[in-house]
C-alpha positions in Angstrom: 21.5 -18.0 -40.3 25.2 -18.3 -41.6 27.8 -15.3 -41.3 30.0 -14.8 -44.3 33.4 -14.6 -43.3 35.8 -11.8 -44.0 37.9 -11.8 -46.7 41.1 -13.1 -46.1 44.1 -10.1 -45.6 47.5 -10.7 -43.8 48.2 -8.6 -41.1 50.9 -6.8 -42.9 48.8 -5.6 -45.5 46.2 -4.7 -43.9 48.9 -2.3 -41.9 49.9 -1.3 -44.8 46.4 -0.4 -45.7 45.9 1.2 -42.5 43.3 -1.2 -41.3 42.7 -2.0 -37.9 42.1 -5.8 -38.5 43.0 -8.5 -40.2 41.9 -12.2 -40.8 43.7 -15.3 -42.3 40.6 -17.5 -42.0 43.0 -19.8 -38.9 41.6 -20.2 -35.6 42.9 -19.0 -32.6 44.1 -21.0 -29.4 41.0 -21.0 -28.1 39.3 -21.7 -31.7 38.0 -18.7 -32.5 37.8 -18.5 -36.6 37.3 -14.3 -36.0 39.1 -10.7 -36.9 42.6 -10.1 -35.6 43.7 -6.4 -33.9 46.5 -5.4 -36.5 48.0 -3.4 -33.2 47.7 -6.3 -30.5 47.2 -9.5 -33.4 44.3 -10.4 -30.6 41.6 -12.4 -31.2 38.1 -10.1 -31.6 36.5 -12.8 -30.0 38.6 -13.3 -27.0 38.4 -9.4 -26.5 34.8 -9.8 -26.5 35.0 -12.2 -23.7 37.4 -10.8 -21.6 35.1 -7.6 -22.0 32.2 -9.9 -20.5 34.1 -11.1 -17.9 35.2 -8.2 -16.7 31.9 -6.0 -17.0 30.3 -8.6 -14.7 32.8 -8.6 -12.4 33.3 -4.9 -12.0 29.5 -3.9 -12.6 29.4 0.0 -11.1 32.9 0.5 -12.8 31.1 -0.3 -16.2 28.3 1.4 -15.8 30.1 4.6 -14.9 32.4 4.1 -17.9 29.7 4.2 -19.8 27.7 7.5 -18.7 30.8 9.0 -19.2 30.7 7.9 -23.3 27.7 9.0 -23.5 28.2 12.3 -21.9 31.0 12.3 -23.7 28.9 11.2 -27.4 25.7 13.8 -26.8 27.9 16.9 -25.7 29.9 16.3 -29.1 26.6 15.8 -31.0 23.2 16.8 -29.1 20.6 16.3 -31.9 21.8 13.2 -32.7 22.3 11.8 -29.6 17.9 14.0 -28.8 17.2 11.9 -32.0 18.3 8.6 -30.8 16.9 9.0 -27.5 13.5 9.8 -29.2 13.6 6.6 -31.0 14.2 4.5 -28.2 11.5 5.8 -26.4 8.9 5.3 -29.1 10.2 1.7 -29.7 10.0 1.2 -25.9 7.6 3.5 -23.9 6.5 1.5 -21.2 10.2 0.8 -20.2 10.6 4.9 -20.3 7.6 5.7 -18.5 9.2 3.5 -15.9 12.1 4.6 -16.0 10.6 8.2 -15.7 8.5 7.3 -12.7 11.8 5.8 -10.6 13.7 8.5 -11.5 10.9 10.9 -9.9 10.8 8.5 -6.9 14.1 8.6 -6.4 14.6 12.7 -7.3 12.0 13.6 -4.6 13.3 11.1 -1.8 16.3 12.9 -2.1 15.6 16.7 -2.1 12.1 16.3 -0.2 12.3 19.2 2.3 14.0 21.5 -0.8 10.6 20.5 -2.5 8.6 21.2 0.1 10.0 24.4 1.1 9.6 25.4 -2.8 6.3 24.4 -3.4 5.3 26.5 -0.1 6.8 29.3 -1.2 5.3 29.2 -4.5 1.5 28.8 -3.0 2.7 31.9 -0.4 3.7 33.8 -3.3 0.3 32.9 -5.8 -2.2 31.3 -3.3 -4.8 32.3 -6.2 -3.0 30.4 -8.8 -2.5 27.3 -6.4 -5.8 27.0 -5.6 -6.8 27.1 -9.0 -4.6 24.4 -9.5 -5.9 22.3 -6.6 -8.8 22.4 -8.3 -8.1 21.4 -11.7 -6.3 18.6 -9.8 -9.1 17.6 -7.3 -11.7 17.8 -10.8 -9.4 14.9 -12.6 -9.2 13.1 -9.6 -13.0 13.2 -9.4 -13.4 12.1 -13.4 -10.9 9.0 -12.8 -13.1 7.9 -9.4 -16.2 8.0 -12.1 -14.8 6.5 -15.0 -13.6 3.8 -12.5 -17.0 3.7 -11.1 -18.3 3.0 -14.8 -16.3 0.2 -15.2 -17.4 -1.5 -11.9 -21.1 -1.1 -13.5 -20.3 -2.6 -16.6 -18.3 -5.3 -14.6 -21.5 -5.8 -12.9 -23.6 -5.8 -15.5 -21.6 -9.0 -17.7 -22.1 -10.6 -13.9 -25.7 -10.2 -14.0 -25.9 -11.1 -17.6 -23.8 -14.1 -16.7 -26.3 -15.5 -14.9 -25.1 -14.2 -11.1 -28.9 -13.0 -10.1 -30.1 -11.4 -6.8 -30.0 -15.1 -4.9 -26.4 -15.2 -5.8 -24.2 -14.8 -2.5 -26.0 -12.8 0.3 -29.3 -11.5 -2.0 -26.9 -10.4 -4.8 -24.8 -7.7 -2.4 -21.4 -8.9 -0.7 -21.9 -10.1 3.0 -18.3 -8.5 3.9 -19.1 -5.2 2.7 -22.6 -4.5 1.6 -22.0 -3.9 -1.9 -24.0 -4.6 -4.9 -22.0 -6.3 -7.7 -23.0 -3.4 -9.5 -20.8 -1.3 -7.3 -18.0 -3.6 -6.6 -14.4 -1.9 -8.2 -13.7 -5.5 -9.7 -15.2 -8.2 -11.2 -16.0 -11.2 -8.7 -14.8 -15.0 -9.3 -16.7 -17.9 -8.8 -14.9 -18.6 -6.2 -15.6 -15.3 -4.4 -19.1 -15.7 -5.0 -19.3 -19.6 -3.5 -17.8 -17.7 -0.6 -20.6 -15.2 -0.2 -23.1 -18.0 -0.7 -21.8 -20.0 2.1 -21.0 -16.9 4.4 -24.4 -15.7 4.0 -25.7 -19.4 5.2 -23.5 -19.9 8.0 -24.9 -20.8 11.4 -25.3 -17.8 13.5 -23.0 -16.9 16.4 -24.1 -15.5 19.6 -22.0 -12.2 21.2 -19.3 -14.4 22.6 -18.7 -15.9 18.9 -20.0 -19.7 19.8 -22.0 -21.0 17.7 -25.8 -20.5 19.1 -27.1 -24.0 17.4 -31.1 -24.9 17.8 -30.9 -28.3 19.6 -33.3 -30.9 18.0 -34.8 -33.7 20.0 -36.0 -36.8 18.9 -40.6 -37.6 19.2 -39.0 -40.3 21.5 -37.0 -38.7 23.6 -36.9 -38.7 27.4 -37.8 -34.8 26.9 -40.1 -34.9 24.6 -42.2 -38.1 26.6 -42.2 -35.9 30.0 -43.5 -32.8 27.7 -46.3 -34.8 26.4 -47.3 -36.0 30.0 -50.5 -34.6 31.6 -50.1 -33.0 35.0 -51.4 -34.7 38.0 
């Protein structure tokens, strides 16, 4: 993509036409081809780096600058400034929610015994309408644990359909926890699954954790000849 250049205007007359900039199409000792300042005859270019350098070099400094702009920008012109806040949100809501969350974080870390004291006072002063509230709150926790506890079925269900059957793992429940894949909150990998299959065929352990293995012994063994002996 090519930028068309300006057109070319001396810097006198484009003081004399009360312009801020002007550009005679010459580069400038650092070989920018850009706009001039009429005020400074700076390159626009070499101001925009300097402005880089800077900014990263003095980061809280900019930042600041700039909430006071825009303090500055929305107390001069509120609806635009409500307008153009609303329009980045919509282009960029997860970013906002976010940000919104943080903020929240951050708000209640700082005042939490202001909030407390508040919220105390407010359940003092209503306890009717708090408890109503606590149990709005404790039914749409209740309707997120089941719709959660829907999807875990339906997980299970695509394993079942997949082929993971009842002889899967330890008889088609999870040897760490007793769970059916049904009722598991997540789907289960292969991986998980060669796991359980192994862990439910493990050797078994006596109380002290050793392993309690059957020893074998061999038709011809020195045992197994005594054992076969008739008493005298």
């Amino acid at each position: 993509m090519t930028v068309a250049l300006p057109d070319i205007i001396g810097r006198d007359e484009a003081s004399a036409l009360g312009l801020k900039r002007f550009f005679t199409g010459e580069p400038c000792k650092h070989g920018h081809v850009a706009e001039r300042i009429v005020s400074s005859h700076r390159c626009t270019e070499c101001d925009r780096a300097s402005a880089l350098k800077w900014r990263a070099a003095n980061l809280e400094k900019a930042r600041e600058r700039d909430r006071k702009r825009a303090r500055k920008h929305r107390a001069a012109d509120p609806e635009r400034a409500r307008e153009r806040g609303r329009k980045w949100r919509a282009a960029n809501l997860e970013l906002a929610r976010e940000g919104d969350r943080e903020r929240k974080r951050l708000h209640y870390a700082k005042n939490k015994d202001r909030i407390l004291s508040e919220r105390a006072a407010k359940r003092a002063a209503d306890p009717e309408k708090a408890r109503e509230y606590l149990r709005v709150w404790r039914a749409a926790k209740i309707s997120k644990g089941q719709a959660a506890q829907r999807r875990a079925a339906r997980a299970g269900s695509e394993l079942n359909g997949a082929g993971l059957t009842a002889n899967d793992g330890a008889g088609g429940r999870s040897p760490t926890n007793g769970l059916a894949f049904s009722e598991m909150s997540a789907p289960v990998s292969s991986c998980h699954m060669s796991y359980c299959h192994v862990f439910a065929n493990r050797p078994k352990t006596d109380r002290t954790g050793v392993l309690s293995l059957r020893k074998t012994r061999s038709p011809n063994s020195r045992e197994s000849r005594l054992s076969r002996r008739e008493p005298t």
